[in-house]
C-alpha positions in Angstrom: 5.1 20.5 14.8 5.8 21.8 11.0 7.3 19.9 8.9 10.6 21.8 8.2 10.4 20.6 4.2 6.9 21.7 3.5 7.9 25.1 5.2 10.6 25.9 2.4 8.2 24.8 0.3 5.8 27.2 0.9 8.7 29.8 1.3 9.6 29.6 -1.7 5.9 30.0 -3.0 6.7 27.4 -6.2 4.7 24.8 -7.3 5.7 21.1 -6.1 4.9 19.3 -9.1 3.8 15.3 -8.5 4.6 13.0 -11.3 1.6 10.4 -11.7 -1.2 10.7 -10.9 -3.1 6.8 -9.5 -3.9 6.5 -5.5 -0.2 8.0 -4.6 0.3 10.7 -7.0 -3.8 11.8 -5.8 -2.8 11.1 -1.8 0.2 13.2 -2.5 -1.3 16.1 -3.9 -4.1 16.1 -1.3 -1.5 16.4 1.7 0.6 19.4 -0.6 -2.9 21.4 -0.7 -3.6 20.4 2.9 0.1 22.4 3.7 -1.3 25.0 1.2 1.6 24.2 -1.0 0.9 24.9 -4.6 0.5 21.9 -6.9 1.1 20.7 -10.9 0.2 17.2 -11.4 0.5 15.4 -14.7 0.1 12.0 -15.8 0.6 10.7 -19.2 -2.3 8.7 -18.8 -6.1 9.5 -20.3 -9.7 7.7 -19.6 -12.4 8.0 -17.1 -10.0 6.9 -14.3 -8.1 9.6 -15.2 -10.6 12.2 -15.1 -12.0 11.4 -12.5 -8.5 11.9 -10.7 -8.0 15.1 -11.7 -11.3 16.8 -11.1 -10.8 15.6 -7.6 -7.5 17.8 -7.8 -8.7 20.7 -9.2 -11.3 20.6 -7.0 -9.0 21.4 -4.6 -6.4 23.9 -6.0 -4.2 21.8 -7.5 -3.4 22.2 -11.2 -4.0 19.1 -13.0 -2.7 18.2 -16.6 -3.7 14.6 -18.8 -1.9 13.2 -21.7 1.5 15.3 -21.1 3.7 16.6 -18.7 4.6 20.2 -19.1 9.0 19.9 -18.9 9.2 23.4 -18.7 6.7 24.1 -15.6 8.3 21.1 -14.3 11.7 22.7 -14.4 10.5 25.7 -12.7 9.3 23.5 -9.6 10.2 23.7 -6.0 10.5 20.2 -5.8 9.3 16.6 -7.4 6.9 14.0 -5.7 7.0 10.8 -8.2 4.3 8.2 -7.8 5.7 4.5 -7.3 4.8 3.2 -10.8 6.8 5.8 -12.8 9.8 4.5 -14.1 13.2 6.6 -12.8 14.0 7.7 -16.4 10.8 9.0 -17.6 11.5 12.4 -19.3 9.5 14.6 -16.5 12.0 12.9 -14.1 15.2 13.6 -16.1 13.9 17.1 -16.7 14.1 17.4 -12.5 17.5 16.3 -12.5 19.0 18.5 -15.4 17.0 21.5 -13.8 19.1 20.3 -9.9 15.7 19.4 -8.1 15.1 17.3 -5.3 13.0 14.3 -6.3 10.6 12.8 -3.3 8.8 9.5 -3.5 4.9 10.0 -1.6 5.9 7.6 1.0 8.6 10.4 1.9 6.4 13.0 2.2 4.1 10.7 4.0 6.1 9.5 6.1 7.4 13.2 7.4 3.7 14.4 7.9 3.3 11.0 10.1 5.2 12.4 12.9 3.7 10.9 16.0 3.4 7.4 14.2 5.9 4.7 14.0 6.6 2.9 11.1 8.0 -0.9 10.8 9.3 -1.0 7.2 9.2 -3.9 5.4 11.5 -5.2 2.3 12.4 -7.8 0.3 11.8 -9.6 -3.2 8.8 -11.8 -1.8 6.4 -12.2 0.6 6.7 -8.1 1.6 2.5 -8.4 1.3 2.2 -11.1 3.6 4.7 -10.2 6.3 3.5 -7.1 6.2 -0.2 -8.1 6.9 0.7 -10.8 9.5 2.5 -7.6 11.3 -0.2 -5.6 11.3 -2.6 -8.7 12.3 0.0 -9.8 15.1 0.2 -6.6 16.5 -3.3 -5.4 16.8 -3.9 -8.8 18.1 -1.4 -7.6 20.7 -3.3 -4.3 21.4 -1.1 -1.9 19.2 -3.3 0.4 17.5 -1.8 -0.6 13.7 -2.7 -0.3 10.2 -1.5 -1.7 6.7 0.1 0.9 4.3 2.4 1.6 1.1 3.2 -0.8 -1.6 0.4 -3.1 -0.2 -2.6 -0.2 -1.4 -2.9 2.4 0.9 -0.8 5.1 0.5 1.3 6.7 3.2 -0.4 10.5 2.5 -3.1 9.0 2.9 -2.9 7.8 6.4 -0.9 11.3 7.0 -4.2 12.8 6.3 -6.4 10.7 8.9 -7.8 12.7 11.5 -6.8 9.6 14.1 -3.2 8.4 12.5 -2.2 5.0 14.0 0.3 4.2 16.5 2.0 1.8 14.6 1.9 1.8 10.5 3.1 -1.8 9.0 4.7 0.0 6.0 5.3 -2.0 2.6 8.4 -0.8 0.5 8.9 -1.4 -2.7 12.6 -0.9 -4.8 10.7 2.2 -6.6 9.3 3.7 -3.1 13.1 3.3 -1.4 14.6 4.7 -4.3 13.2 8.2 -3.9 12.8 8.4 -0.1 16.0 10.1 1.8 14.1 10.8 5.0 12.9 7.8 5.8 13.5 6.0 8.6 11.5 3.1 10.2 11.5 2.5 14.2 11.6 -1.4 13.0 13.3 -2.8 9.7 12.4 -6.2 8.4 14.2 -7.4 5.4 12.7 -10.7 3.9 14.6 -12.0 1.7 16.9 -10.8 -2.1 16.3 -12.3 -5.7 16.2 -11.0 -9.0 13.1 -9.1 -9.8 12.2 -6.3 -12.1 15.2 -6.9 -14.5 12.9 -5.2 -16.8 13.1 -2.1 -15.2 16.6 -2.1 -13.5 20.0 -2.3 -15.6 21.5 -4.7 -13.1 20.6 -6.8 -10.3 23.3 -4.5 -8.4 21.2 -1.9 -9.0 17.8 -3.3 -7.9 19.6 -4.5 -4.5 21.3 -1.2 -4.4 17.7 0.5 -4.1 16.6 -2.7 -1.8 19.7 -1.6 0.5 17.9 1.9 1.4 15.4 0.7 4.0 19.0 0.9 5.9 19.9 4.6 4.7 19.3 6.6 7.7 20.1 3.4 10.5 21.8 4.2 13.8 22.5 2.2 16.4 19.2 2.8 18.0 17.9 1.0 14.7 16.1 -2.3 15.2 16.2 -4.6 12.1 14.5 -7.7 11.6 16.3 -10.0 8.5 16.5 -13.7 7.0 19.7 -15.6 8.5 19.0 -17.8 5.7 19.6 -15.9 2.3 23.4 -15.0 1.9 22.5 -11.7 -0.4 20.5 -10.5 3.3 23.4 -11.6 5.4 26.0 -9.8 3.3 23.6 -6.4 3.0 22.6 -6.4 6.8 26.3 -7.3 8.0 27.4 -3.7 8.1 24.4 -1.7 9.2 24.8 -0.1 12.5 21.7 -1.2 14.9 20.6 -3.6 16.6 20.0 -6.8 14.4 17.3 -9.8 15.1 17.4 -12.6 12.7 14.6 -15.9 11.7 15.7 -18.6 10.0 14.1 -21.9 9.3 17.1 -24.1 9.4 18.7 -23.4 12.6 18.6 -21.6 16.0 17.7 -18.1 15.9 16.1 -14.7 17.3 13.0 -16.2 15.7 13.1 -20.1 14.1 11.3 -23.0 12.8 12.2 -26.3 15.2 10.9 -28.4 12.7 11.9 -32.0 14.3 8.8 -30.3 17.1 7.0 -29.0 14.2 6.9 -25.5 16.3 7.5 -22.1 15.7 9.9 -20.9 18.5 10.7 -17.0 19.4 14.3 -17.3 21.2 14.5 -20.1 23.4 10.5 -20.2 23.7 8.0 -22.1 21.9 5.6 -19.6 20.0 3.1 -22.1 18.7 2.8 -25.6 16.7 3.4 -25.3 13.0 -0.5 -26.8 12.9 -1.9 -23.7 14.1 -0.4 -21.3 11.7 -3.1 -21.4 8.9 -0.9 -20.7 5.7 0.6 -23.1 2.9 4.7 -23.3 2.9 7.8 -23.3 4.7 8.0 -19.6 2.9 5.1 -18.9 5.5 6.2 -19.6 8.7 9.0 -17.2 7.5 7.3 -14.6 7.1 5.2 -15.8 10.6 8.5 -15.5 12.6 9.6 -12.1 10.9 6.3 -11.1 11.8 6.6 -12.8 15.2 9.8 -11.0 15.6 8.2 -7.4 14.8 5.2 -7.4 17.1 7.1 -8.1 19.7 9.6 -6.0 19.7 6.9 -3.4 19.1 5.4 -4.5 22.6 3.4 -7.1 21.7 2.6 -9.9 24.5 4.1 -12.9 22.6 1.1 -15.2 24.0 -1.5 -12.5 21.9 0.9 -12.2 18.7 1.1 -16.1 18.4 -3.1 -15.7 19.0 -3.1 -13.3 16.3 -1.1 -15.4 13.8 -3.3 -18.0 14.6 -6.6 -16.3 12.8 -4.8 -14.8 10.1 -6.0 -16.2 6.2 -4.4 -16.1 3.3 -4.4 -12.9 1.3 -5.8 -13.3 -1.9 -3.3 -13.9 -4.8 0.0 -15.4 -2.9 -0.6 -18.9 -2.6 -4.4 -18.7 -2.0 -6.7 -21.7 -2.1 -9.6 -21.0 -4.2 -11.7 -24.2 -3.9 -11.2 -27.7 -4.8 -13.4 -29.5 -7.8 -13.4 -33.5 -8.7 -10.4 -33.9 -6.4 -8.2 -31.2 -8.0 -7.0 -28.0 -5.2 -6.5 -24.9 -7.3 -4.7 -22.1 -6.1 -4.3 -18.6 -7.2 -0.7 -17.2 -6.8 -1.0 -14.8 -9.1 1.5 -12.5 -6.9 3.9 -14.5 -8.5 5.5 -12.3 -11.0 9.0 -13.7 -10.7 11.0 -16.9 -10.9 11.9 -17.1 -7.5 8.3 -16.6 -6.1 7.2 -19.2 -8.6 9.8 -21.7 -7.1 8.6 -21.0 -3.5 4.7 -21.4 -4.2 5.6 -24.6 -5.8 7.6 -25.8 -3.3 4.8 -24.7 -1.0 2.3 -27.4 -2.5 2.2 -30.8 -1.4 0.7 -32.8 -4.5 1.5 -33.5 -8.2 0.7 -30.2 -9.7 -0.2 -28.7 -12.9 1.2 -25.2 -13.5 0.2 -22.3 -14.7 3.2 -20.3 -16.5 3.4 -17.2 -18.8 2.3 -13.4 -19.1 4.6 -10.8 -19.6 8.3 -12.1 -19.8 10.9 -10.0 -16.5 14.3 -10.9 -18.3 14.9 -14.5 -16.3 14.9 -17.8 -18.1 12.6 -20.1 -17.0 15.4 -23.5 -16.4 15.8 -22.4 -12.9 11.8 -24.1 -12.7 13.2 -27.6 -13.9 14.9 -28.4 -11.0 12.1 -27.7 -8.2 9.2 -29.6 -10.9 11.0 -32.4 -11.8 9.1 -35.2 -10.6 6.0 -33.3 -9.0 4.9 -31.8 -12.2 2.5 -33.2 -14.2 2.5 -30.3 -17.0 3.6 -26.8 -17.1 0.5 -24.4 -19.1 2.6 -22.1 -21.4 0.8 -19.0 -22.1 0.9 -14.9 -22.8 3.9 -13.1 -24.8 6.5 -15.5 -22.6 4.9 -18.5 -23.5 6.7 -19.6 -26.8 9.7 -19.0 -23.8 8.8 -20.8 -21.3 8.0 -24.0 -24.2 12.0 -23.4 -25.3 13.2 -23.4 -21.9 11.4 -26.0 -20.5 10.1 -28.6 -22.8 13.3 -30.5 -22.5 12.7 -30.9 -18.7 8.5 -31.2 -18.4 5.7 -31.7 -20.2 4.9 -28.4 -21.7 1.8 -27.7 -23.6 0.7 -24.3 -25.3 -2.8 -22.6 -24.5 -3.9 -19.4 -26.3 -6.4 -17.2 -24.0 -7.1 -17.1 -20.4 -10.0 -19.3 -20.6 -8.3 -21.6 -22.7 -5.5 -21.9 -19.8 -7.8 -22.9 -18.0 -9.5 -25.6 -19.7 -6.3 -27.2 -20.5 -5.6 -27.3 -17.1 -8.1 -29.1 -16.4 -8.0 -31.4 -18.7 -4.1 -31.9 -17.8 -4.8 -32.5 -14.0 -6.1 -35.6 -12.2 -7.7 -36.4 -8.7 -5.5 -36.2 -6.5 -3.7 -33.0 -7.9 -3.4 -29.5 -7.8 -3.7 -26.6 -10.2 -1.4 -23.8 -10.0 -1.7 -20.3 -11.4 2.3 -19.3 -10.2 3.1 -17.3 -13.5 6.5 -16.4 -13.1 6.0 -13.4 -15.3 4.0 -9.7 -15.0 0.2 -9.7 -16.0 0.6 -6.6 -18.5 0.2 -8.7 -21.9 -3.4 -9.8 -20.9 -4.5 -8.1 -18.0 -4.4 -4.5 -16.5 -2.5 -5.9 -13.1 -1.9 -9.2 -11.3 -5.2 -8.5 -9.4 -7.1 -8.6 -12.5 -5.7 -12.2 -13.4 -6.0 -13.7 -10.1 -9.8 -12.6 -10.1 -10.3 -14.0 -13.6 -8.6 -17.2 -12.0 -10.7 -17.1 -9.2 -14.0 -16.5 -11.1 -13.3 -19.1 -13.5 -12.0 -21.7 -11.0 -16.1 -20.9 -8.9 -17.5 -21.2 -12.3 -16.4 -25.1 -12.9 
């Protein structure tokens, strides 16, 4: 069936112009041309990377612009797709909105072309990676034909342009994808928990929940969403959404729950599988097990072959990995960790006397919230990056804090800090964008310097 949008598209025989270029803003302009829609794509950005991007677009039909964005041509548009990483007030993007056009995040357009595939869309300040994997990995496990996609790499135009599309998509959504997507509308919801994040980016935390409350834009009450009984900002954003609503919780009786007297995970009033089993670090964990528990099934899954698939899932690199452990000392990469409150859950997730790693690029939260959780289990917080003369002001009253300068010398004065017995912690609390080109980038640096010891 046509989709109804690309049709007036190519009625009105415009140009759709995309907004960034990167894997979305290429995945998007690939789909367009597919529909034979007519394409100008910009992107600020220069280099090799760069290049390379837009040859592949001209290649095929789209016009394809570096270093600029053409306001005027943009005006003139049909209609706007904006890449994920382009901030909402970028002039290209105020130039739609003076000239009345419609502005369309590429999971949006993705998400229409993907019309014989269902989506479960997932949300939340943390663990969206990891809940979004361990759905995928549950329900394949189960026998659903299911793929990854969105915020965790793959973009949705992408998948749109498969020749096979799944039957199920686990579909990450970030604040920036929500805030641009109007059609959107997931078979499954799954909202893992609220904090402040990206402060640097969003005026108020009113306004980054405002953009988390999306997922729920289109909900009726044949909507099926999955959220965390324990976090009152999900309780209070859930509460009127029409639907029907299935909640996990680790601290009491739920759809999905943690009986940890049994040291079980237990879907409804049945035992899913022993704690033991699940092969991931921190309570934060068998959250994200049950909301993933609580996905697959409802999908169809067999609850005996989701509980088998959470059983062989690993960590994913970055978010509370294990990298290896030398003269006693477990070091972990959790480089993910580009806020406070995903600092305070990987360090609640380790079981030793830890050294942390803290700095990078300072998000707009002061770092005392830490001294409560690492009072008493830290040995020394490793202050580095632009937020490190930060972090020494707001913490040194609470922990030992002791200044490093670059990335390897973070790393030698954390181990030189921690003793047998303890664990090293890259958790930095902050984005990677002082030092590195993404929070990838830093957690392989970790990693390679951690193998090299």
């Amino acid at each position: 069936m046509p989709v109804a949008l690309f049709e007036r598209w190519r009625a009105t025989g415009g140009e759709v112009a995309v907004v960034g270029l990167g894997k979305s803003g290429v995945a998007a302009t690939r789909l367009l041309r597919h529909e034979r829609i007519p394409v100008y794509a910009s992107d600020t950005g220069t280099g090799p990377a760069y290049e390379m991007w837009a040859a592949e677009l001209r290649a095929i039909g789209a016009a394809a612009e570096l270093g600029r964005h053409d306001l005027a041509r943009i005006r003139r548009a049909a209609a706007v797709v904006v890449a994920p990483g382009v901030p909402p007030d970028v002039p290209p993007l105020a130039a739609a909105r003076e000239a009345g056009l419609a502005i369309y995040a590429e999971v949006d357009i993705g998400f229409l072309a993907l019309q014989g595939t269902r989506c479960v869309g997932i949300t939340g300040t943390n663990g969206k990676t990891t809940t979004t994997s361990l759905i995928a990995h549950a329900m394949a496990a189960a026998g659903l034909r299911t793929e990854t996609a969105g915020n965790i790499g793959r973009p949705l135009c992408d998948v749109a342009l498969a020749p096979h599309p799944p039957e199920w998509l686990a579909l990450e959504l970030s604040s920036f994808q929500l805030h641009d997507a109007p059609d959107l509308a997931p078979a499954i919801g799954v909202l893992t928990n609220l904090a402040p994040n990206h402060l640097d980016r969003y005026r108020t935390l009113e306004e980054y929940y405002g953009d988390k409350a999306l997922l729920f834009r289109n909900a009726t009450a044949e909507g099926v969403w999955i959220s965390n009984a324990d976090d009152p900002a999900v309780r209070d954003m859930v509460a009127p959404v029409a639907g029907r609503h299935l909640r996990f919780s680790l601290e009491r009786a739920a759809d999905a729950w943690f009986d940890r007297a049994a040291g079980r995970l237990v879907l409804g009033d049945h035992a899913l599988m022993p704690r033991a089993e699940l092969p991931l670090l921190g309570d934060h964990n068998v959250a994200n097990a049950l909301a993933a528990a609580l996905a697959a099934t409802r999908a169809g899954g067999d609850p005996a072959l989701v509980a088998a698939g959470l059983r062989t899932f690993r960590a994913i690199p970055h978010r509370v990995e294990p990298v290896r452990e030398v003269d006693g000392v477990l070091w972990i990469n959790d480089s993910k960790s580009t806020n406070i409150t995903s600092t305070e859950v990987a360090i609640a997730a380790v079981d030793r006397p830890l050294v942390l790693l803290l700095g990078g690029r300072h998000k707009g939260e002061p770092y005392t919230r830490l001294a409560g959780p690492l009072r008493g289990r830290c040995r020394a917080v490793v202050a580095y990056g632009e937020a490190g003369p930060l972090v020494v002001r707001d913490l040194s009253d609470h922990v030992r804090v002791v200044p490093a300068g670059d990335f390897d010398d973070v790393v030698a004065t954390a181990r030189r800090l921690a003793l047998p017995g303890d664990a090293v912690l890259l958790s930095p609390a902050c984005s990677s964008y002082d030092m590195f080109k993404n929070y990838e980038e830093r957690g392989a640096r970790f990693r390679a310097a951690v193998e090299a010891l």
